[in-house]
C-alpha positions in Angstrom: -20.5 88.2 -30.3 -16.7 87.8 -31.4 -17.1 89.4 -34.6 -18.6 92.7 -32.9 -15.8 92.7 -30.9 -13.2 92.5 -33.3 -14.9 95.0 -34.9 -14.6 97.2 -32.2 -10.9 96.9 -32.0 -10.4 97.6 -35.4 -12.1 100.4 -35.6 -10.3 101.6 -32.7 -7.1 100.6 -34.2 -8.1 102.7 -37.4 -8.9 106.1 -35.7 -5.7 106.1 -34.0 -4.0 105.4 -37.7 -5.8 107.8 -38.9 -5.6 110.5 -35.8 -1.7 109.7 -35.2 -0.8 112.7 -37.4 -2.9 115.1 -36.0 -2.1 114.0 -32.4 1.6 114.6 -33.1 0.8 117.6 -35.1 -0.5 118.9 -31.5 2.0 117.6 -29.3 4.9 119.3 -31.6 2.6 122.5 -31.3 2.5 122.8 -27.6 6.1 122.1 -27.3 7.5 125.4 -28.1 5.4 128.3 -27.2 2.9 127.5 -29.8 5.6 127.1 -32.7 5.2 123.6 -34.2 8.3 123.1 -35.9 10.7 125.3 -33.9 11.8 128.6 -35.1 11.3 129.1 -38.8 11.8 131.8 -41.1 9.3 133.5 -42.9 9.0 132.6 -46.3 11.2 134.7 -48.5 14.1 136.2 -45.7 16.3 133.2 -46.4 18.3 132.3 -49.8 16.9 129.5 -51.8 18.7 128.1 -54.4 15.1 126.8 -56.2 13.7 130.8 -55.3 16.7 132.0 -57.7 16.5 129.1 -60.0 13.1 130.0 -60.8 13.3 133.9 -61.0 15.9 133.3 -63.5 13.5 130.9 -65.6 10.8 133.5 -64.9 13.3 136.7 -66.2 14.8 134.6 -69.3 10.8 133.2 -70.4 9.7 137.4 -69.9 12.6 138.4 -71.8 11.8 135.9 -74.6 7.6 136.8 -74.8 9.0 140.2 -75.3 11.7 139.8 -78.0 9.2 137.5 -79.8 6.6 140.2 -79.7 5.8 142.8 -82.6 6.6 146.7 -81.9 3.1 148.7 -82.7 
């Protein structure tokens, strides 16, 4: 009879691992008028050093395709 008892409390112990994150995602959530992580920005209104890093990359490897290609 033990084992099905510690059995029980393991699995017990194991949902609440494994549940944890979606509990606090929920608690976060109902903290601040439904906003989880406070007030964010929408993607794209804010500078972003990566954002510009890459539209240069992006501009420089379209530049390059385009020298590289053949006039018909």
């Amino acid at each position: 009879m033990g084992d099905v008892t510690e059995l029980f409390i393991a699995m017990i112990f194991i949902g609440a691992v494994a549940f944890a994150p979606l509990g606090y995602f929920i608690y976060k959530f109902t903290q601040k008028d439904g906003k989880p992580f406070g007030e964010t920005e929408p993607h794209g209104d804010s500078p972003s050093l990566v954002n510009d890093l890459a539209e240069k990359v992006i501009a420089f490897v379209k530049k390059q395709l385009n020298k590289s290609k053949p006039s018909s």
